[in-house]
C-alpha positions in Angstrom: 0.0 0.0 0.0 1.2 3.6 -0.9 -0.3 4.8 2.5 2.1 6.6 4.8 -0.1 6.3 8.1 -1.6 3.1 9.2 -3.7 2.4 11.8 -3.2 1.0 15.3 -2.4 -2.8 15.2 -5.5 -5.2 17.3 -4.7 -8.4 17.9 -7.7 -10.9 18.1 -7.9 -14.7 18.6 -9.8 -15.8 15.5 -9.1 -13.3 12.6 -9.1 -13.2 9.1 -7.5 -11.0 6.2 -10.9 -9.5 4.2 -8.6 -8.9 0.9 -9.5 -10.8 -1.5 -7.5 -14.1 -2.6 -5.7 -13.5 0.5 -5.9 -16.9 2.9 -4.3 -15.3 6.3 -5.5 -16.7 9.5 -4.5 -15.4 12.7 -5.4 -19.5 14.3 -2.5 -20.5 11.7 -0.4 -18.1 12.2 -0.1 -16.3 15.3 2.9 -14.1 14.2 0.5 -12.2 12.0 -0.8 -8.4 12.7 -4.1 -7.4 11.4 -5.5 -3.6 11.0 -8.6 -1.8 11.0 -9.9 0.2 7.8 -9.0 4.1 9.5 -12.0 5.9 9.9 -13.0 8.2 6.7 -12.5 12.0 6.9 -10.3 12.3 9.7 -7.0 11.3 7.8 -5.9 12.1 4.5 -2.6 11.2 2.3 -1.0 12.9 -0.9 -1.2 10.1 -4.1 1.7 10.1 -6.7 0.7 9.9 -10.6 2.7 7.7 -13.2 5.2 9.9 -12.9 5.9 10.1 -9.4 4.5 13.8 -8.7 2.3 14.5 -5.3 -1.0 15.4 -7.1 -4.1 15.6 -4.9 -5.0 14.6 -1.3 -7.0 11.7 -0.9 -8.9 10.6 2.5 -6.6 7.8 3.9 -9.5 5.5 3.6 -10.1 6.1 -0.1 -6.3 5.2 -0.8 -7.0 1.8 1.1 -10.1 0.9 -0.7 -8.1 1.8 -4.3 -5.1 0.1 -3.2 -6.6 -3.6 -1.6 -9.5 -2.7 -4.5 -12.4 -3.4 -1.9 -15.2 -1.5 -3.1 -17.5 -1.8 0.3 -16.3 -1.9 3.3 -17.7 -2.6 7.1 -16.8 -2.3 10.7 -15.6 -6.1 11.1 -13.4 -6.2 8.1 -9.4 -6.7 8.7 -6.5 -6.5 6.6 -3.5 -8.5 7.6 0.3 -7.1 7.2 1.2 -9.1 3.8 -0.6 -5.9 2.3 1.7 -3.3 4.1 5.3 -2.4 3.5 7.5 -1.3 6.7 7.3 2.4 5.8 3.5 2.3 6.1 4.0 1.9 10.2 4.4 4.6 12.5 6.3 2.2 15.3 8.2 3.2 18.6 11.5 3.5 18.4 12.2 0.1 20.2 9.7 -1.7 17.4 12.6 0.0 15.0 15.3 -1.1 16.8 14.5 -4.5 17.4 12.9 -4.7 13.8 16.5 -3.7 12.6 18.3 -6.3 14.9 15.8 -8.8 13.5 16.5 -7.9 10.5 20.2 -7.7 11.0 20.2 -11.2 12.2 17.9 -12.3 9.5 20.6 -11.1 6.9 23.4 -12.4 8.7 21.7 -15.6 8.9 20.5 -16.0 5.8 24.0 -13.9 4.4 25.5 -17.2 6.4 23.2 -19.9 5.0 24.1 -18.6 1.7 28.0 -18.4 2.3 27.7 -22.1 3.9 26.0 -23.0 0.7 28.2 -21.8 -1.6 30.7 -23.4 0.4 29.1 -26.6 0.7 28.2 -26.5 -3.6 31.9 -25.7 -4.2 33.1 -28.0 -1.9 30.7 -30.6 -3.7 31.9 -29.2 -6.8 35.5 -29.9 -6.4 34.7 -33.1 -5.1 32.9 -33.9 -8.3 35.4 -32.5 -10.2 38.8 -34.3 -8.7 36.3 -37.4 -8.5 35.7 -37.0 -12.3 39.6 -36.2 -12.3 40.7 -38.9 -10.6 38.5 -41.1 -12.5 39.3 -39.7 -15.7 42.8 -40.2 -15.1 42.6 -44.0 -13.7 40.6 -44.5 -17.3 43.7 -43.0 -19.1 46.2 -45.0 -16.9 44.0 -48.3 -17.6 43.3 -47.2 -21.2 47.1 -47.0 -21.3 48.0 -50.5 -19.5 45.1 -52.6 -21.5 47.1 -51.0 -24.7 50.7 -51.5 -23.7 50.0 -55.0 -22.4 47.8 -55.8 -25.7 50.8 -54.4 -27.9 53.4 -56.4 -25.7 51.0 -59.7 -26.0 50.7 -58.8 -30.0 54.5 -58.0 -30.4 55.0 -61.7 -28.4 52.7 -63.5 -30.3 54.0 -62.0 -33.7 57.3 -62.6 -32.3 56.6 -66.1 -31.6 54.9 -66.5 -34.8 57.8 -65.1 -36.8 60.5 -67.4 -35.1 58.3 -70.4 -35.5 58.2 -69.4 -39.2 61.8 -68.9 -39.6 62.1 -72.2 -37.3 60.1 -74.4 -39.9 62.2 -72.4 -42.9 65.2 -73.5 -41.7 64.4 -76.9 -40.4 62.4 -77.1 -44.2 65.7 -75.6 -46.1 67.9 -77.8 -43.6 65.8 -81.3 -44.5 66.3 -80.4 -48.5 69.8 -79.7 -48.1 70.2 -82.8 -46.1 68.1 -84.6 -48.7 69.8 -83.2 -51.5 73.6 -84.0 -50.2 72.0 -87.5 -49.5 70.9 -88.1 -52.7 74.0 -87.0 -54.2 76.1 -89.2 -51.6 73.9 -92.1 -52.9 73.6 -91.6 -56.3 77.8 -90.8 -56.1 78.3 -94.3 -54.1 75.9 -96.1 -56.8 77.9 -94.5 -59.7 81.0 -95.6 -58.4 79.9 -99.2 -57.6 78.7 -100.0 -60.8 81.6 -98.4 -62.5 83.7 -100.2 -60.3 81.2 -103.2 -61.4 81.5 -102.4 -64.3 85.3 -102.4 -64.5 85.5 -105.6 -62.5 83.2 -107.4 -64.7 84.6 -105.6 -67.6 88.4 -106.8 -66.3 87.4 -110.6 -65.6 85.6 -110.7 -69.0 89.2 -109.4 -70.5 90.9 -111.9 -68.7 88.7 -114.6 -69.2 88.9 -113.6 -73.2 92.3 -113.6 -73.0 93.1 -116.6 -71.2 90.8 -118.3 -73.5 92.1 -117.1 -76.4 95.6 -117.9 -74.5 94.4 -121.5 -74.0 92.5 -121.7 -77.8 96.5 -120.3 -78.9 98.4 -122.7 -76.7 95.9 -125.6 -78.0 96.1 -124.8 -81.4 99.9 -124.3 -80.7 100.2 -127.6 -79.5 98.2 -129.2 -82.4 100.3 -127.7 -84.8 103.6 -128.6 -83.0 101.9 -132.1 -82.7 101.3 -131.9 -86.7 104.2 -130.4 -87.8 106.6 -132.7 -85.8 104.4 -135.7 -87.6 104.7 -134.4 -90.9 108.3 -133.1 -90.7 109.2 -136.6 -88.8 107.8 -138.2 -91.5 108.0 -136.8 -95.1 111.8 -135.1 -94.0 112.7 -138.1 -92.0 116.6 -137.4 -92.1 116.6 -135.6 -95.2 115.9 -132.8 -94.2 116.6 -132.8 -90.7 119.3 -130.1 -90.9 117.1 -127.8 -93.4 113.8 -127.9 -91.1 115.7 -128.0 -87.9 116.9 -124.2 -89.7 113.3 -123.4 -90.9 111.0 -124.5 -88.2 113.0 -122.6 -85.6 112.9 -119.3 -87.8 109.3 -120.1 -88.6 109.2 -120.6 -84.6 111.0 -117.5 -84.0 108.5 -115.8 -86.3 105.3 -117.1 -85.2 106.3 -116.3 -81.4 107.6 -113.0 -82.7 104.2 -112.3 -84.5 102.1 -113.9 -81.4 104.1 -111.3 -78.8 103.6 -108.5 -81.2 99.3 -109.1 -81.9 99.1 -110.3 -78.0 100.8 -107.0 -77.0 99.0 -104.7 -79.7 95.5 -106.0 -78.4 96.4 -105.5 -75.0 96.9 -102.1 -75.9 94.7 -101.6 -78.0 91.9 -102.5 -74.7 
């Protein structure tokens, strides 16, 4: 209310606020004031226009009634103190003081509350915030340890994989080389046995042919000794026994000359 004069508080048991939409009840609330309408005529208050300016003098009443906007009123009806503002009370001075240390202590309180608050949201805050830290960072510092030990288990295994692969190359390159030199030493000793078959059987059947033909030359030798000492014995007789003796040993000498010299070409000839 814009009122600068209110009237003298009364105090009931049972009272209720007559301003409309306005639910006050002394039984509910016994903290609350409640004030008479002032009587009309007797006081009367300046009213401001829009633009703040002191234009005419109203009765004190009047600004009430426009101000609560109660068009009738009677000698029971009450208004409680959520309508007034602090300058609308003429009060004692000990009202004032004690309204001021109320108020004082009101605002330190609440000046208090709100500092604890703040202190209590910031403190929650940074809590929060070197939780989320901390967590943050023990995600990182796991994030980090699955990796490294993944990459270690990785290298391992690729390691692993690698000398296994290299194992099998060499065991693989070690087996052919082994196989190879084998083979060779095999097929080496084989050549050489049957060349040295070979030569063996190759020798014996030389010196089978040749003692053959020896034996076939030493028959046929014989046979012809055998037929020439016959004939000569008997158509030379003692004729010619000094004539033959001379041919038959240079036809000897010939034949054992011509013999040597075909035995020994042969020979070289194989």
């Amino acid at each position: 209310m814009d009122d600068k004069i209110c009237c003298c508080v009364k105090r009931n048991a049972r009272l209720i606020c007559s301003v409309f939409g306005c639910n006050s009840r002394s039984h509910k609330d016994i903290s609350l004031s409640f004030h008479y309408f002032p009587p009309a005529g007797k006081r009367f208050v300046s009213v401001a226009n829009h633009f703040g300016k002191l234009e005419k003098i109203i009765d004190l009443i009047v600004a009430w009634m426009k101000a609560l906007k109660i068009k009738n009123i009677t000698q029971n009806m009450k208004v409680c103190l959520h309508h007034f503002k602090v300058d609308d009370y003429i009060l004692p001075l000990e009202w004032i003081i004690t309204w001021i240390i109320e108020w004082v202590v009101e605002w330190i309180i609440e000046w208090i509350i709100d500092r604890i608050i703040e202190w209590i949201i910031e403190w929650i805050i940074e809590l929060i915030i070197e939780l989320i830290i901390e967590w943050i960072i023990e995600w990182i510092i796991e994030c980090i340890i699955e990796w490294i030990i993944e990459w270690i288990i990785e290298w391992i295994i690729e390691w692993i994989i690698e000398w296994i692969i290299e194992w099998i190359i060499e065991w693989i390159i070690e087996w052919i080389i082994e196989w190879i030199i084998e083979w060779i030493i095999e097929w080496i000793i084989e050549w050489i046995l049957e060349w040295i078959i070979e030569w063996i059987i190759e020798w014996i059947i030389e010196w089978i042919i040749e003692w053959i033909i020896e034996w076939i030359i030493n028959i046929m030798d014989n046979r012809m000794d055998n037929r020439m000492d016959n004939r000569m014995d008997n158509r030379m007789d003692n004729r010619m026994d000094n004539r033959m003796d001379n041919r038959m040993d240079n036809r000897m000498d010939n034949r054992m000359d011509n013999r040597m010299d075909n035995r020994m070409a042969t020979r070289l000839d194989r």
